[in-house]
C-alpha positions as CSV (number, residue, x, y, z in Angstrom):
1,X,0.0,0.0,0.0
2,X,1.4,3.2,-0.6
3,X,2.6,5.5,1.9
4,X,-0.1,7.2,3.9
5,X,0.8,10.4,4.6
6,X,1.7,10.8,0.7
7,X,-1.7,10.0,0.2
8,X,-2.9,12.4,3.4
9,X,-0.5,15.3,1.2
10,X,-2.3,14.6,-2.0
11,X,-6.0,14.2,-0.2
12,X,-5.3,17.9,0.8
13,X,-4.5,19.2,-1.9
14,X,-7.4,18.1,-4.0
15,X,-9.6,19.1,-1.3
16,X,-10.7,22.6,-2.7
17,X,-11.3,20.8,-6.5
18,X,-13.0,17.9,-5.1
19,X,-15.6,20.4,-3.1
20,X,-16.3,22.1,-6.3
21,X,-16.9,19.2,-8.2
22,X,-19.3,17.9,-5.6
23,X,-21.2,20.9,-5.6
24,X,-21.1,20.9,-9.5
25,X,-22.7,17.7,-9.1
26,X,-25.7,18.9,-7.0
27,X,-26.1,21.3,-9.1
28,X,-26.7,19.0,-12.2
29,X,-30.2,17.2,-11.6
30,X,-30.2,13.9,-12.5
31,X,-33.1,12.0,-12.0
32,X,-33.7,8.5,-13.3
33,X,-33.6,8.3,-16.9
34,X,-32.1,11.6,-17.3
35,X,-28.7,11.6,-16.3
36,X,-27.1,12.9,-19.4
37,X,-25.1,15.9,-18.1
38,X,-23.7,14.1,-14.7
39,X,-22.6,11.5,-16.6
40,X,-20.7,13.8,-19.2
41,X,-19.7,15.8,-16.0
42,X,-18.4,13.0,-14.7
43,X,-16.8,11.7,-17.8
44,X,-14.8,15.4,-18.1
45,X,-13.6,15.1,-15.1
46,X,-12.0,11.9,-14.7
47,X,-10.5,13.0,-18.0
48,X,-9.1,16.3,-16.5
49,X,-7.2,14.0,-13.8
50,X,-5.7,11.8,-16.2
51,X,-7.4,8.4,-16.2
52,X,-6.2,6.2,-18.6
53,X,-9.5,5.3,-20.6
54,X,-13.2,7.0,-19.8
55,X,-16.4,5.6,-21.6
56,X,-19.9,6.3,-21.2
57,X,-21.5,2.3,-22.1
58,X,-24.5,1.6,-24.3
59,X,-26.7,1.9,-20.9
60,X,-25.2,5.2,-20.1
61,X,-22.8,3.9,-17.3
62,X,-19.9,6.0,-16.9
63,X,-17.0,4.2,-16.9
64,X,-13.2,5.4,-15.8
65,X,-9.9,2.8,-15.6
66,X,-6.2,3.6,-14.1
67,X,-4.7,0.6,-15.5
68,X,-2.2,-1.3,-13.4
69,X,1.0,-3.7,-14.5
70,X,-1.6,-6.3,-14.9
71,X,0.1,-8.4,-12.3
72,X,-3.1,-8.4,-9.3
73,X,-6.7,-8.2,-9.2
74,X,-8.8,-5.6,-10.3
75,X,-11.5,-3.3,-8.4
76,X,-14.4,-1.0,-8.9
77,X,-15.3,1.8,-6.8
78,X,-19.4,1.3,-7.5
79,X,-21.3,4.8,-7.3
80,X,-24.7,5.7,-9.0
81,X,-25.5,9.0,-11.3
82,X,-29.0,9.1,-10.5
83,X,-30.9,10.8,-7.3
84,X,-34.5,10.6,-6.0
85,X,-36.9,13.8,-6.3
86,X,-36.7,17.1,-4.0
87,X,-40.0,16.9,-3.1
88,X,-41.2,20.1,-1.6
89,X,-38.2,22.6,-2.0
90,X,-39.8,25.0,0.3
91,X,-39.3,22.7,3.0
92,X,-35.1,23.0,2.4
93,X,-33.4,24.3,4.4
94,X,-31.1,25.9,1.6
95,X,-32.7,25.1,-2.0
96,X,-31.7,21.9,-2.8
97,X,-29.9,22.0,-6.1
98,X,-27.8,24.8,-5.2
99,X,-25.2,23.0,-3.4
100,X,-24.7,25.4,-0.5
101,X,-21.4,25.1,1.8
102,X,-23.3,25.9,5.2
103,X,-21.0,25.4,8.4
104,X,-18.4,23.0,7.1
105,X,-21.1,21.1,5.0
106,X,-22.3,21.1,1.7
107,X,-26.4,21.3,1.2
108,X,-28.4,19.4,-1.1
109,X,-30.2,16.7,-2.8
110,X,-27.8,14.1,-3.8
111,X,-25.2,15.5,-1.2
112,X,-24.6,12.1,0.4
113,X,-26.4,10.2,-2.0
114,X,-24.8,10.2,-3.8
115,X,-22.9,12.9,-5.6
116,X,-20.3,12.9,-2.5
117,X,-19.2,9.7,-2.6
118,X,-19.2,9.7,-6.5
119,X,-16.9,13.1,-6.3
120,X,-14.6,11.1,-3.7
121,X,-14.5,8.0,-5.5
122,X,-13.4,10.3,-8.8
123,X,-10.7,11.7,-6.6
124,X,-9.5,8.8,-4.6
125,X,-8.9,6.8,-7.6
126,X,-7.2,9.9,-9.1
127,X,-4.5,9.9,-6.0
128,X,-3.1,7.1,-6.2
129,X,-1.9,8.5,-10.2
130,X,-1.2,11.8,-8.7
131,X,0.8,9.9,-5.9
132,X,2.7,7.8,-8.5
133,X,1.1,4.8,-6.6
134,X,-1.0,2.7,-8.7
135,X,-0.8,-0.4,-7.6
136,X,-0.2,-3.7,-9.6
137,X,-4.3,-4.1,-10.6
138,X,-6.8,-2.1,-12.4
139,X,-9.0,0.2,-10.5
140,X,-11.9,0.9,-12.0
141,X,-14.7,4.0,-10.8
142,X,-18.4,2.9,-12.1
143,X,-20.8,5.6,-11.9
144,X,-23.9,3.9,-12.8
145,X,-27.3,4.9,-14.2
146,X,-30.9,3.8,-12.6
147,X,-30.0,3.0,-9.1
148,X,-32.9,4.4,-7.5
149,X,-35.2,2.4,-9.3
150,X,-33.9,-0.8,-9.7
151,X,-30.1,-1.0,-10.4
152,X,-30.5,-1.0,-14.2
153,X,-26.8,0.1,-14.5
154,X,-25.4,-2.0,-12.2
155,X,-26.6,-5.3,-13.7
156,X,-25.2,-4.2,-17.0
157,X,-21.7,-3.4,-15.0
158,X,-21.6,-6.9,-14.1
159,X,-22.2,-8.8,-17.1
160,X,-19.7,-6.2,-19.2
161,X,-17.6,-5.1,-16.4
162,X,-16.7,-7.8,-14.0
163,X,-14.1,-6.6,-11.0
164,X,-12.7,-9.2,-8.8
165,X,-14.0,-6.8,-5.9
166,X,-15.9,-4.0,-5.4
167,X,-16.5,-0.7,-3.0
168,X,-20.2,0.6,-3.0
169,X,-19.8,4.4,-1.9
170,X,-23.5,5.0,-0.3
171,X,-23.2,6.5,3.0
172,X,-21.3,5.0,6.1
173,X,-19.9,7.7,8.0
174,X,-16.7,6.5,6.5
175,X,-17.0,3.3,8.5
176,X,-17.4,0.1,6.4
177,X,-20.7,-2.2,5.6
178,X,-20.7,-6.2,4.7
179,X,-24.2,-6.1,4.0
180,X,-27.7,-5.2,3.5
181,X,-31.0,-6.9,3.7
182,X,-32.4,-7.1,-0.1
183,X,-35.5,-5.6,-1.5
184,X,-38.2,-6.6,-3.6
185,X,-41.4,-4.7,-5.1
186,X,-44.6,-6.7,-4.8
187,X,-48.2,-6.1,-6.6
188,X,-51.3,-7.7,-5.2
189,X,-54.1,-7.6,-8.0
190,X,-57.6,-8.5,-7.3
191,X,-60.6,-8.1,-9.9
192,X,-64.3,-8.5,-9.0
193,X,-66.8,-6.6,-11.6
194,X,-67.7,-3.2,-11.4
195,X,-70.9,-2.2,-10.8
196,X,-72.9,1.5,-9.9
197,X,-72.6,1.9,-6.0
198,X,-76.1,2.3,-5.5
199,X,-76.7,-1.2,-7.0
200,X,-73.4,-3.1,-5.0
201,X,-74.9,-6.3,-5.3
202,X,-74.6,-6.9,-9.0
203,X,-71.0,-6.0,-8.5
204,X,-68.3,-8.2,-7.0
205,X,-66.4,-5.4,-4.9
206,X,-62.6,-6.6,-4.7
207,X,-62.5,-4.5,-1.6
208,X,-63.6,-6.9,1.1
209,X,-61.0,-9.3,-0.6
210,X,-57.9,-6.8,-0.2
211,X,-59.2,-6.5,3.9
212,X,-59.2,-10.1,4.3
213,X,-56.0,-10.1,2.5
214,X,-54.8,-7.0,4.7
215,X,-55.9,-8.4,7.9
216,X,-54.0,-12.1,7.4
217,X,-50.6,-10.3,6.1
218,X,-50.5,-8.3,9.1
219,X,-50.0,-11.6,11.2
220,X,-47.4,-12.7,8.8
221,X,-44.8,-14.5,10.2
222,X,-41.5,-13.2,9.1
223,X,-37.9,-14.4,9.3
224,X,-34.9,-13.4,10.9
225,X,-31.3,-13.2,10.1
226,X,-28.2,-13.3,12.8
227,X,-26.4,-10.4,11.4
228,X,-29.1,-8.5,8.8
229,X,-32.0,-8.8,11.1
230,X,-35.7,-9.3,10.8
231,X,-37.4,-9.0,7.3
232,X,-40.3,-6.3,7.2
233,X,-43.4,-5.5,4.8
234,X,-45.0,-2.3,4.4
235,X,-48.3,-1.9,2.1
236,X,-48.0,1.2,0.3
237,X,-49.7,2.5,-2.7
238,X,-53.3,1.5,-3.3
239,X,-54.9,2.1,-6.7
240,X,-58.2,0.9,-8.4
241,X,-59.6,1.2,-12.0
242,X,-61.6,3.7,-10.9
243,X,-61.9,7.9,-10.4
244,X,-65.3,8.1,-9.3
245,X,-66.2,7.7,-5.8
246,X,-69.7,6.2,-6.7
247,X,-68.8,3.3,-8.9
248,X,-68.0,-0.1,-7.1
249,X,-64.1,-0.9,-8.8
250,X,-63.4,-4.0,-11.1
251,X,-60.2,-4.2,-9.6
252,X,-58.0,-2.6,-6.9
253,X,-53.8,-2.7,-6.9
254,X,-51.8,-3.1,-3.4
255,X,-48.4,-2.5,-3.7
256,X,-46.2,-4.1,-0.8
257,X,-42.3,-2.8,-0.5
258,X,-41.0,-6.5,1.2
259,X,-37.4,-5.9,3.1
260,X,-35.8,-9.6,2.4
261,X,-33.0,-11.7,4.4
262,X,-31.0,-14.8,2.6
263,X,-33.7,-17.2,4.4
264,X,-36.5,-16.9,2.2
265,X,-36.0,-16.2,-1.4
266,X,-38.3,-13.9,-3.4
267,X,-40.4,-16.5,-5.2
268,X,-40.7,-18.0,-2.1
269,X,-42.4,-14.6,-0.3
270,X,-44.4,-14.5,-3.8
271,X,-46.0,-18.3,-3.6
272,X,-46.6,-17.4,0.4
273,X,-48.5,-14.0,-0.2
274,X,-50.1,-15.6,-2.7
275,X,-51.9,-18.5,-0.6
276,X,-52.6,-15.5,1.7
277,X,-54.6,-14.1,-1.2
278,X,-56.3,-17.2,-2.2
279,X,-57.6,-17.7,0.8
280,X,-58.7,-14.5,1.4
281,X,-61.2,-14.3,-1.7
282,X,-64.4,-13.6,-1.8
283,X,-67.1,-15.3,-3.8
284,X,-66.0,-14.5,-7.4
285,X,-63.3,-12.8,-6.6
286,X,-59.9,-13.3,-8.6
287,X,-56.3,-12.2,-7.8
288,X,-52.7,-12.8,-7.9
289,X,-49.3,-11.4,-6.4
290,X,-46.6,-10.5,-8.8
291,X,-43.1,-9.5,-8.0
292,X,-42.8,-6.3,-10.0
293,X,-41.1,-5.7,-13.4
294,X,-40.9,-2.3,-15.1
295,X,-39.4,-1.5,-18.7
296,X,-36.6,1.6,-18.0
297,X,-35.2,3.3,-20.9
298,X,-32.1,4.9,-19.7
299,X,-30.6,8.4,-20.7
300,X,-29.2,7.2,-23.7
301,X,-32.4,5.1,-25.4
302,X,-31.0,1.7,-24.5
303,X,-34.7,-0.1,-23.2
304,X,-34.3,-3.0,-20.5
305,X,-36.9,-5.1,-18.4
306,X,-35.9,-4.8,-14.6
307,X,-37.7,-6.4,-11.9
308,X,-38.4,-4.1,-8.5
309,X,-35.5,-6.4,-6.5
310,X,-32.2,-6.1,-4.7
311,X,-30.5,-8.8,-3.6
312,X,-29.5,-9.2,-0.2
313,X,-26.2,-10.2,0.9
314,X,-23.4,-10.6,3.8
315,X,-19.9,-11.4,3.8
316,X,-18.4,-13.1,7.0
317,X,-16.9,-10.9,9.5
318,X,-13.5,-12.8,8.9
319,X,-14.3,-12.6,4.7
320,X,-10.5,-11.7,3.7
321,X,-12.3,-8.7,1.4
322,X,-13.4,-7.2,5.0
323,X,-10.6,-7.9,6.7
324,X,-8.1,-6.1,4.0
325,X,-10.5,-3.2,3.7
326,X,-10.8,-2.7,7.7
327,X,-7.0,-2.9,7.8
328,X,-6.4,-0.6,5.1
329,X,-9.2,2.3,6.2
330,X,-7.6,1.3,9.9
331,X,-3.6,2.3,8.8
332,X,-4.5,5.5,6.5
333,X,-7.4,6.7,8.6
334,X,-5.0,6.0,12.9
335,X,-8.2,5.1,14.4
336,X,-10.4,1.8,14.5
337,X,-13.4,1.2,12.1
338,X,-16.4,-0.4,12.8
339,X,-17.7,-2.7,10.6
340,X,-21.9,-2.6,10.3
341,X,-24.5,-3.4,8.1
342,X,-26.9,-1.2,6.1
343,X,-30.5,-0.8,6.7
344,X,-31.5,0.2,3.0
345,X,-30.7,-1.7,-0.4
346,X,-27.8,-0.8,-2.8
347,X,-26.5,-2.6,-5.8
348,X,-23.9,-4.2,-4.0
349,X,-26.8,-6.9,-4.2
350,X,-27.1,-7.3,-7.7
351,X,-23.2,-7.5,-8.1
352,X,-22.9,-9.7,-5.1
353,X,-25.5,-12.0,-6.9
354,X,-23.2,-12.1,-9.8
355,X,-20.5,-13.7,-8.1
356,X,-18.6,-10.1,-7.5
357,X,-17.5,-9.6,-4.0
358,X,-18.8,-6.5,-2.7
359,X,-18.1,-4.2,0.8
360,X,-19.6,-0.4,1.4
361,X,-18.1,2.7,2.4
362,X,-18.9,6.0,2.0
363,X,-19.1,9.6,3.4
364,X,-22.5,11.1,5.2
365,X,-25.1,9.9,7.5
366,X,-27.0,7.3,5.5
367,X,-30.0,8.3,7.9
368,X,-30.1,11.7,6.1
369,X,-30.9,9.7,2.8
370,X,-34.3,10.9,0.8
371,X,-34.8,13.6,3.6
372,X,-35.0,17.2,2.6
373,X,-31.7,17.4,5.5
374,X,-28.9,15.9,2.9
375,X,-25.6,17.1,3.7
376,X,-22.2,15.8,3.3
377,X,-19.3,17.3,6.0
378,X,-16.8,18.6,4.1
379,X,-13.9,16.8,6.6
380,X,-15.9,13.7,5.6
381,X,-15.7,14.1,1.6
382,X,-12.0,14.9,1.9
383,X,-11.4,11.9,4.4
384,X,-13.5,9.4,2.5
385,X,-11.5,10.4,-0.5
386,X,-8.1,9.6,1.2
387,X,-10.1,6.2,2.3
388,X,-11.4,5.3,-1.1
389,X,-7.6,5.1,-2.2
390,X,-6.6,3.4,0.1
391,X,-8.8,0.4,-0.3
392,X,-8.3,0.9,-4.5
393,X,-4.5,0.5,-3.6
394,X,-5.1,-2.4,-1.4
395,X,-7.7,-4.4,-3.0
396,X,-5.7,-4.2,-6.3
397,X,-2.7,-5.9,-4.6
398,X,-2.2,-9.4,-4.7
């Protein structure tokens, strides 16, 4: 590994470029589907700091390599372009595409998820050039498209892209992550026959299905995981084929968001939720529970089918891919690291299913994430950066 302070030096010098950038990045909305100008922001500037080949792929992934001697294994820093909406910007504390520095911090939506950790990934990888410290792999920095909504990017990355290891930079507080529960999009659908309210009993009202159905998956008995912890289930959006309020509906549509752990597969959830269903039917009443799938197009017109669902995933506490990473954060960083788990998804899942190796670090308080209170620290961004080479230079060593 190289020399830490020399990486400390060059951390500190970049510091007042790599704020910039991130702001720039804030700046530059990028919402699903539409990430065309952070992706050529981010193309520019790994080109400004000397990568050896950038590419934007047919998906709209932006791609940047530092080649090594060719002589140990490779690794991707894994970030995403894409951000989720603002919502109400009057509820901001600063507005949130301006990218404010406010009291050490910079402001915004995106600001720790995840156009920091893309800005210090960018940078870290660049340090190791700067430092004259590659080491003996490739290092690659992935910033992929369609994260938010179902990882579109990051499946492509792994069928056209394949690392021997991987660093997913959502937020840790710079401490490091072996895992994540997984994720998975569920639709209930039941159909009666619509009818005029006034006259209910010529309809079939798939109402009084979806409370029976309610009331029996609010006693469902989940499972637990040692390390990831309990799955959970949330109904949330509930739709029906109809906009008058004096019409009995055909059909009504329950989507469930389903938190997964390794026990229980997602077909498997599907088949259970679906006996729930059956059995909850009323006379004439039809229905069946789907695991989501929605066709993305991404920002550059490439069209690809993409079911709602993360993987989950854990490595062992003792998986030699934590162990190196712990000890390389623990020498650069002169302080110990605690090693966690996150409570939301990320597409570490979907490489981790492909057979690549996958741990998380990353600056800001994952808490903050999809709040209108996003905010990076500024010590954080520069730190992470410092700790984003570090595990490049280690991972990429045999």
């Amino acid at each position: 590994m190289p020399n830490p302070e020399m990486l400390r030096q060059a951390a500190a010098e970049h510091e007042e470029r790599l704020v910039a950038f991130c702001r720039a990045l804030i700046q530059t909305r990028s919402m699903p589907g539409e990430e065309t100008d952070a992706a050529l922001a981010v193309q520019a500037e790994m080109q400004r700091l000397g990568y050896d080949d950038v590419w934007i792929d047919d998906v709209g992934n932006v791609v940047g390599v530092l080649r090594g001697s060719g002589s140990g294994p490779s690794v991707m820093l894994n970030t995403h372009l894409d951000h989720v909406s603002a919502g109400d910007e009057a509820g901001w504390p600063f507005p949130p595409f301006e990218g404010r520095v406010h009291e050490g911090a910079i402001w915004g939506r995106g600001a720790m998820d995840i156009k920091g950790p893309t800005a210090a990934q960018v940078y870290g990888a660049a340090l190791l050039g700067a430092s004259n410290a590659r080491p003996p792999g490739d290092v690659y920095v992935a910033a992929a498209v369609q994260e938010e909504v179902g990882g579109l990017g990051s499946i492509e990355l792994a069928r056209t892209t394949r690392t021997d290891a991987a660093v997913i930079g959502e937020a840790t507080q710079n401490e490091l992550r072996r895992g994540h529960r997984g994720r998975i999009g569920l639709v209930a659908r039941i159909s009666g026959r619509s009818a005029h309210a006034s006259m209910p009993e010529r309809g079939i009202n798939p109402h009084y299905t979806l409370a029976r159905f309610l009331d029996a998956l609010e006693g469902f008995a989940v499972e637990e995981d040692a390390f990831l912890g309990r799955e959970t289930f949330a109904p949330t959006l509930l739709f029906t084929d109809q906009t008058s309020s004096n019409v009995v509906p055909g059909e009504v549509r329950l989507h469930i968001d389903w938190r997964t752990v390794p026990q229980r597969k997602p077909e498997q959830i599907r088949r259970e939720l679906q006996g729930l269903l059956d059995a909850a039917l009323v006379h004439g009443a039809t229905g069946e529970v789907a695991i989501m799938e929605e066709r993305l197009r991404t920002h550059t017109g490439a069209e690809r089918d993409v079911p709602t669902a993360f993987p989950s995933f854990a490595l062992a506490e003792d998986d030699p891919l934590v162990v190196a990473a712990q000890g390389a954060l623990e020498e650069v960083f002169g302080r110990a690291i605690p090693v966690g788990r996150w409570e939301f998804a990320t597409d570490g899942g979907h490489l981790m299913a492909a057979g690549i190796p996958c741990i998380g670090f990353g600056p800001g308080d994952e808490t903050l994430a999809h709040t209108n209170q996003e905010h990076v620290p500024i010590a954080q961004l520069t730190e992470a950066t410092l700790g984003y080479a570090a595990l490049a230079a280690k991972l990429a060593t045999p």
